[in-house]
ZASE-639777 format. One record per residue (C-alpha): residue number from 1; residue in three letters; x, y, z. Coordinates in pm, 1 decimal. Layout:
# ZASE-639777
  num  residuo        px        py        pz
  NUM      ALA         X         Y         Z
...
END
This chain:
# ZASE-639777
  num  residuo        px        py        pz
    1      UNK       0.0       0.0       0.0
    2      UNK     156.0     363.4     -52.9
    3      UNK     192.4     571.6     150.3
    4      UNK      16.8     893.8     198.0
    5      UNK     158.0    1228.1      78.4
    6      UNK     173.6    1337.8     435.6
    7      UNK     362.3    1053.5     540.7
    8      UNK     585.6    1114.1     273.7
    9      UNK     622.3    1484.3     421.8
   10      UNK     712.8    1373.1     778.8
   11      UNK     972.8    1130.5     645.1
   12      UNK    1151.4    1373.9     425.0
   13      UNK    1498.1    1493.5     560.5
   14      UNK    1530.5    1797.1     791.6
   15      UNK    1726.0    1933.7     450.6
   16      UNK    1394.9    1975.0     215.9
   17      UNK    1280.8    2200.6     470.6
   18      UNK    1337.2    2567.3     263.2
   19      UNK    1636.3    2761.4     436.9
   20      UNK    1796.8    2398.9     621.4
   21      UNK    2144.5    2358.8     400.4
   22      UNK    2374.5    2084.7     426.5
   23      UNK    2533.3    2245.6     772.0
   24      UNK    2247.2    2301.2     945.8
   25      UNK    2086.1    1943.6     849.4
   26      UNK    2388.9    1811.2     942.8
   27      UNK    2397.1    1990.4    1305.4
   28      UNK    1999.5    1848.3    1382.3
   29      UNK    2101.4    1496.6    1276.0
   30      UNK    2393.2    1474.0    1521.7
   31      UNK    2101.1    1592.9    1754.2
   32      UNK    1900.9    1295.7    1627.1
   33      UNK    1670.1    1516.7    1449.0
   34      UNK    1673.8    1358.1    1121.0
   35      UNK    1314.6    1402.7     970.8
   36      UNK    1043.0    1672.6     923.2
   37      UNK     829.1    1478.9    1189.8
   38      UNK    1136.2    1529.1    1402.7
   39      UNK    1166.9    1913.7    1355.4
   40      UNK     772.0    1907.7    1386.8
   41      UNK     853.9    1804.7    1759.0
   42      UNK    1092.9    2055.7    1870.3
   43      UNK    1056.9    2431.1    1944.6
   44      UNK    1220.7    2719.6    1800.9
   45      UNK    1466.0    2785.5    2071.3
   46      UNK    1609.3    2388.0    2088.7
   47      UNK    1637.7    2406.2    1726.2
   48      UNK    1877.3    2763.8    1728.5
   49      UNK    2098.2    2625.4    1993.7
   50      UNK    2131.9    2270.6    1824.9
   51      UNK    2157.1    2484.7    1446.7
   52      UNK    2358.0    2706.6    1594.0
   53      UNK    2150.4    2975.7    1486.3
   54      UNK    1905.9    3244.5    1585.8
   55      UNK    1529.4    3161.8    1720.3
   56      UNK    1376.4    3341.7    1426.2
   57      UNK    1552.1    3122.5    1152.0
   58      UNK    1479.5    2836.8    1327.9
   59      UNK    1098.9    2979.6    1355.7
   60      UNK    1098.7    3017.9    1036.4
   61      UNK    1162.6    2606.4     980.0
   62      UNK     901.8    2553.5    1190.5
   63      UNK     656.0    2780.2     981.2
   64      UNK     715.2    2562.4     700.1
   65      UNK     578.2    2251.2     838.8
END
């Protein structure tokens, strides 16, 4: 059976989220965030200190989803 489109979206990598390049995916995996679902989970400020970037980037991940 196939999965549903918004399956599909939760399971995509932290990186197909629009302004999450290659460093910054990199920094949330090592923090175990690995998916969309997983970014879905965490709040703005977790993500900037794991990114190592500021709350309103990070916010602006989250807006995405």
């Amino acid at each position: 059976e196939a999965a549903s489109d918004a399956d599909d979206e939760t399971a995509a990598d932290v990186e197909t989220v629009d302004g999450i390049g290659p460093t910054y995916a990199d920094r949330l995996r090592e923090a175990g965030i690995e998916t969309v679902a997983d970014l879905a989970e965490a709040d703005a400020a977790d993500l900037a200190e794991i990114a190592q970037t500021n709350e309103s980037r990070a916010q602006d991940w989250l807006d995405q989803l």
